[in-house]
C-alpha positions in Angstrom: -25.4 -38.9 -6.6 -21.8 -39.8 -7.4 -19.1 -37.7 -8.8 -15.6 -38.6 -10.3 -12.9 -38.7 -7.9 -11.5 -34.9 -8.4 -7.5 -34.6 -8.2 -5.6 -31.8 -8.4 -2.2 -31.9 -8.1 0.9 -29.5 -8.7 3.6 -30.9 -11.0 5.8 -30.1 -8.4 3.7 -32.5 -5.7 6.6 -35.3 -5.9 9.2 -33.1 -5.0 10.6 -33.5 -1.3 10.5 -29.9 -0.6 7.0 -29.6 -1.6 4.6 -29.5 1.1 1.5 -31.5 1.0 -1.9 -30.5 1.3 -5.0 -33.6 1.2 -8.8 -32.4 0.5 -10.8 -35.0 2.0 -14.9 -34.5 1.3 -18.0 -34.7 -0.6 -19.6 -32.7 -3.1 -19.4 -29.3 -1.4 -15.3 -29.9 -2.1 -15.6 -31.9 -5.3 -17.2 -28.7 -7.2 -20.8 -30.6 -7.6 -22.7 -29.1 -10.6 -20.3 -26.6 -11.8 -17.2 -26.6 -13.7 -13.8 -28.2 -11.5 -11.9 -25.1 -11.9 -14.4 -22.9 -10.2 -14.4 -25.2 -7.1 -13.0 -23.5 -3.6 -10.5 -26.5 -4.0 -9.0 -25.3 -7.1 -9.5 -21.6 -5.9 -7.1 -22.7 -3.4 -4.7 -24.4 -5.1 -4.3 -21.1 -7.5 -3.7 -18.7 -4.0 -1.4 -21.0 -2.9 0.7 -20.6 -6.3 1.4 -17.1 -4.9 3.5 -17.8 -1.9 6.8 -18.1 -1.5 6.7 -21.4 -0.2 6.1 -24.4 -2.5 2.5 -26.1 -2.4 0.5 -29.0 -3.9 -2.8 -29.8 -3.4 -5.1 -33.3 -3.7 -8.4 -33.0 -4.0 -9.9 -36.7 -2.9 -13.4 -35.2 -2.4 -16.6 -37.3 -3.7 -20.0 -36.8 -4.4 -22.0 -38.4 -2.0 -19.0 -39.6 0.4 -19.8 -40.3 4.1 -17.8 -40.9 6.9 -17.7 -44.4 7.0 -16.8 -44.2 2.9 -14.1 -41.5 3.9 -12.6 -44.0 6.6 -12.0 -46.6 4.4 -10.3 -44.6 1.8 -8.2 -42.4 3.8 -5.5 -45.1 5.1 -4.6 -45.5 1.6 -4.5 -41.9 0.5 -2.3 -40.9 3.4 0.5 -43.3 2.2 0.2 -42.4 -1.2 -0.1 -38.5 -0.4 2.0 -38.3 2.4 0.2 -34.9 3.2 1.5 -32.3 6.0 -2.1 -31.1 6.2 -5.6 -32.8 5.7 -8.7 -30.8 4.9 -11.3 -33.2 6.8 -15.0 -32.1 5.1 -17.5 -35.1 5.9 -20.4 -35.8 7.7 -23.3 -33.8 5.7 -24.3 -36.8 4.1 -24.3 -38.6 7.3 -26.9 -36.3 8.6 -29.1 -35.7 5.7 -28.8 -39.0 5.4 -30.2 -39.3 8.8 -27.2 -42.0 9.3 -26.3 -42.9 13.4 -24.2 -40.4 15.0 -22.2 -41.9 16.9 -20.7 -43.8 13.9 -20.6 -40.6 12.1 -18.4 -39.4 14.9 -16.7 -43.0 15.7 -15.8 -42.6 11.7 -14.3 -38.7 12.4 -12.3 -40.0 15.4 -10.9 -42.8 13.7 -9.8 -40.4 10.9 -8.4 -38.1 13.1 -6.1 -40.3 14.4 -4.9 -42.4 11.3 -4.2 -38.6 10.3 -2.3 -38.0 13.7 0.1 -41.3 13.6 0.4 -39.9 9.7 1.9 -36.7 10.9 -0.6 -34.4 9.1 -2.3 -31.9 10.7 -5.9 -31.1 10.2 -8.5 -28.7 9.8 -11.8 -30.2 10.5 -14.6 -28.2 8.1 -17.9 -28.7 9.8 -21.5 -28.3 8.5 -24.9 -28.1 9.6 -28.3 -29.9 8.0 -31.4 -28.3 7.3 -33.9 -28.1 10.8 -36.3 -30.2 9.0 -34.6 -33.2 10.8 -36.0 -32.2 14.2 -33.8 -29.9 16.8 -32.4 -32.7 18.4 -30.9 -34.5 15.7 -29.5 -30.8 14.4 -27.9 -30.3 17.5 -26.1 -33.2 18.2 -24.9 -33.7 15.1 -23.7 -29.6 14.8 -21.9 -30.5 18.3 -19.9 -33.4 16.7 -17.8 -31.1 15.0 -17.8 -28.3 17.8 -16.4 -31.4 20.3 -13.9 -33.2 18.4 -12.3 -29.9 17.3 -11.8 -28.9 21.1 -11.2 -31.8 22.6 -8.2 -32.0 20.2 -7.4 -28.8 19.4 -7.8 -28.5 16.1 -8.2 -26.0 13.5 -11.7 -25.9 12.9 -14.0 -23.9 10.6 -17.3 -24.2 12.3 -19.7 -24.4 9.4 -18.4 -24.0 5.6 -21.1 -22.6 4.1 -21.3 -19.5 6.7 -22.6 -16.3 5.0 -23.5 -18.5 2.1 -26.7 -21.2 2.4 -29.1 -18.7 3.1 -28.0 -16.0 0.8 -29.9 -15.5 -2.6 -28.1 -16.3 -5.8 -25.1 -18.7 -4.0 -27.0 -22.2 -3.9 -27.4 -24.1 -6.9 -31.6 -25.2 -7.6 -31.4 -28.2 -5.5 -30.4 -25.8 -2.5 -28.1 -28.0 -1.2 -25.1 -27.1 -3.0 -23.2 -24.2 -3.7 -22.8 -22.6 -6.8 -20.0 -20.4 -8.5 -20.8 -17.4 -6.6 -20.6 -18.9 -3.8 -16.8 -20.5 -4.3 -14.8 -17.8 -3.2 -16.6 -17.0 0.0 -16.2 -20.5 1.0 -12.7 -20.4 0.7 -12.0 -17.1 2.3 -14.3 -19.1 5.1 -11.6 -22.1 5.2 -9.1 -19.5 4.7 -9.4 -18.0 7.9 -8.3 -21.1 9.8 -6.2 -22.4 7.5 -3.6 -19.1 6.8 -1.8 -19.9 10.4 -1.0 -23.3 9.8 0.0 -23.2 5.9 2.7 -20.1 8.2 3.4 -22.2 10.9 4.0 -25.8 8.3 6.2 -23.0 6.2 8.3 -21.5 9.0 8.8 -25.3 10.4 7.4 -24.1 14.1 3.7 -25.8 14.4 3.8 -27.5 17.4 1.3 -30.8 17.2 -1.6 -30.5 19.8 -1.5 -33.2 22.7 -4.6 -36.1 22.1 
């Protein structure tokens, strides 16, 4: 499964008093199987139209991405994007994938910190894989994202599709992906983490987390 490269950007997104937000993920941010507009992504784009302060977002979400296919692309995007804040939303296809974790958290790490000398801050989105892959597997790949975000303090929404991949009518057929219905929720779920820093960026007093 591979989807276009989804962009979304403000026609203000050039301008130096714009600030800068990257979308780095898979399908669950690259609105997979409904229409682009509906996506959380563009969802957020259109609430961040209503602040005061000026906002573009990029969308650089894939179908299919992995960690390893995130790490190679994200040097790249950073220069071109220059973002103030990264959305980080990969590994699912790591672990349904049943891919090695410690390169799936190698991958994160080196992320993180191509992000860091950037001067981006991040929110790490994390996400959980169905149980059928065995307890331990589930575990240790769920306490990737729980680690990284405290070991370096970062923002972190703990699982994106909370209140959502369980409940009837939100997944798409495949019941892996999140339909229409289910597009606001997850971004009032990213939301919550992601308010304080858009403040902080705005108000020019967010103080960068020692790694």
């Amino acid at each position: 499964m591979v989807l276009a490269l989804l962009w979304s950007v403000s026609s203000a997104g050039n301008s130096p008093d714009v600030h800068r937000i990257l979308v780095l993920g898979d399908s669950l941010s690259a609105a997979h199987g409904i229409d682009g507009d509906a996506g959380w992504v563009s969802l957020l784009e259109a609430r961040l139209a209503e602040r005061d302060a000026r906002w573009s977002v990029r969308n650089a979400s894939v179908g299919g991405e992995t960690t390893a296919g995130g790490r190679s692309r994200l040097p790249a995007l950073l220069e071109e994007v220059r973002p103030d804040l990264l959305i980080l939303e990969l590994g699912g296809n790591d672990g349904l994938r049943g891919l090695s974790l410690r390169a799936m958290r190698e991958n994160l790490e080196t992320m993180l910190d191509a992000a860091d000398a950037a001067g981006a801050e991040v929110l790490l989105a994390g996400i959980e894989i169905p149980p059928n892959y065995g307890p331990v597997y589930t575990e240790r790949f769920r306490a990737i994202f729980a680690d990284l975000a405290a070991d370096r303090e970062l923002a972190f929404v703990p699982f994106l599709l909370d209140g959502i991949a369980l409940e009837p009518g939100m997944m798409l057929d495949d019941g892996i992906h999140p339909g229409v219905e289910a597009q606001p929720r997850i971004l009032d779920n990213v939301w919550t983490q992601l308010e304080p820093m858009l403040e902080r960026l705005e108000q020019g007093t967010f103080e960068p987390a020692a790694h």
